[in-house]
C-alpha positions as CSV (number, residue, x, y, z in Angstrom):
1,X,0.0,0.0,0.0
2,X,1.2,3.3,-1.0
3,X,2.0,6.1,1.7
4,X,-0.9,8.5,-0.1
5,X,-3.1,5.2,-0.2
6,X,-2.3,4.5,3.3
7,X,-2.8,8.3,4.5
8,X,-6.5,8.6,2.7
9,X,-7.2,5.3,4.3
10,X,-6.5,6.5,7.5
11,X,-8.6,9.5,6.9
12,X,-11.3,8.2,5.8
13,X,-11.3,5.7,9.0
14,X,-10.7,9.0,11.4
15,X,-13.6,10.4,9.5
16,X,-15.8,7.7,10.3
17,X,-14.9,7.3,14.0
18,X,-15.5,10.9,14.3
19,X,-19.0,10.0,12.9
20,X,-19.5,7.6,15.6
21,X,-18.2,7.8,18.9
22,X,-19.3,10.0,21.9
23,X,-16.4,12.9,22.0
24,X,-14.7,13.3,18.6
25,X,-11.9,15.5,20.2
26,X,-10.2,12.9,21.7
27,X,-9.6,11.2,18.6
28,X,-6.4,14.0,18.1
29,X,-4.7,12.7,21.0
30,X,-5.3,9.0,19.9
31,X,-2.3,7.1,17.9
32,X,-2.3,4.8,15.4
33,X,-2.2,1.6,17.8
34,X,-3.5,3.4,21.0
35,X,-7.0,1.3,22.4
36,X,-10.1,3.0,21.0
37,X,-11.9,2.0,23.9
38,X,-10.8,5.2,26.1
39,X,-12.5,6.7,23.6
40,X,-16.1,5.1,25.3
41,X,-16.7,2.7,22.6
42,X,-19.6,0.1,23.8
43,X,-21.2,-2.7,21.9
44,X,-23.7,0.2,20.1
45,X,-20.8,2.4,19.0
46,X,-18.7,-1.1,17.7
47,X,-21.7,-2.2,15.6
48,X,-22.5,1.1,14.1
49,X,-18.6,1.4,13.1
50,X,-19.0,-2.1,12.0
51,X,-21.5,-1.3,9.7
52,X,-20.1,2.3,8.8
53,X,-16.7,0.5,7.6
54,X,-18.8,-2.1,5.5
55,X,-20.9,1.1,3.5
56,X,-17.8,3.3,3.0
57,X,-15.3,0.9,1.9
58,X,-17.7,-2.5,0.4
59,X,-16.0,-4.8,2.8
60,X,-17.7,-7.1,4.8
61,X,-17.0,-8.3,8.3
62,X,-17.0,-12.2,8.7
63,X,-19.0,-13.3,12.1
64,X,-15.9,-15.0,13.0
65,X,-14.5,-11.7,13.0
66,X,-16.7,-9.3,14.8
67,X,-14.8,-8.4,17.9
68,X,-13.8,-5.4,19.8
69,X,-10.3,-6.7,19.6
70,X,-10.2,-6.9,15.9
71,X,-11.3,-3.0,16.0
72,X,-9.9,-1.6,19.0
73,X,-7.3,0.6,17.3
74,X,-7.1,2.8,13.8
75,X,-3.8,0.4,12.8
76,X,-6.0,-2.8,12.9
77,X,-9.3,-1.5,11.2
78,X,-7.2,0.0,8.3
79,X,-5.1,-3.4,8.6
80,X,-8.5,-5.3,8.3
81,X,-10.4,-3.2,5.7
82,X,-6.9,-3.2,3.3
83,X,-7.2,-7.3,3.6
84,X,-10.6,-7.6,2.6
85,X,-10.4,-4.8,-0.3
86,X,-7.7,-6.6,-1.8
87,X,-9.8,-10.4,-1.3
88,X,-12.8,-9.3,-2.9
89,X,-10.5,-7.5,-5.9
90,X,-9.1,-10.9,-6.4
């Protein structure tokens, strides 16, 4: 993945967690691999950035799959969408 692929990726992610959580502001002090959780993410906030990610980049989430851990920071959701872009390519 290209740096100016990875960067629009990683907007487009910020974008949609700003969407969705309680307090967008903290996102600016969150890193790529911090825990998204301090950001108050419950099981209402993970589905509805479940589903957000599967409308704005076609991917879809396996039930196997659909766990906080797989989406608790920005580096694995872009790690996970960027895997199943590039199956469903194939």
């Amino acid at each position: 993945m290209t740096i100016e692929i990875k960067d629009e990726l990683r907007d487009r992610v910020m974008d949609l967690l700003r969407e969705n959580v309680d307090d967008p502001s903290m996102l600016e002090q969150c890193g790529p691999d911090d825990d998204l959780s301090s950001l108050g993410i419950n099981s209402l906030t993970f589905i509805k950035l479940v589903i957000a990610t599967e409308m704005e980049f076609g991917v879809s989430w396996d039930d196997e799959d659909l766990d906080f851990r797989n989406f608790s920071t920005i580096n694995q959701i872009m790690n996970y969408i960027s895997l199943n872009q590039n199956e469903e390519e194939q």
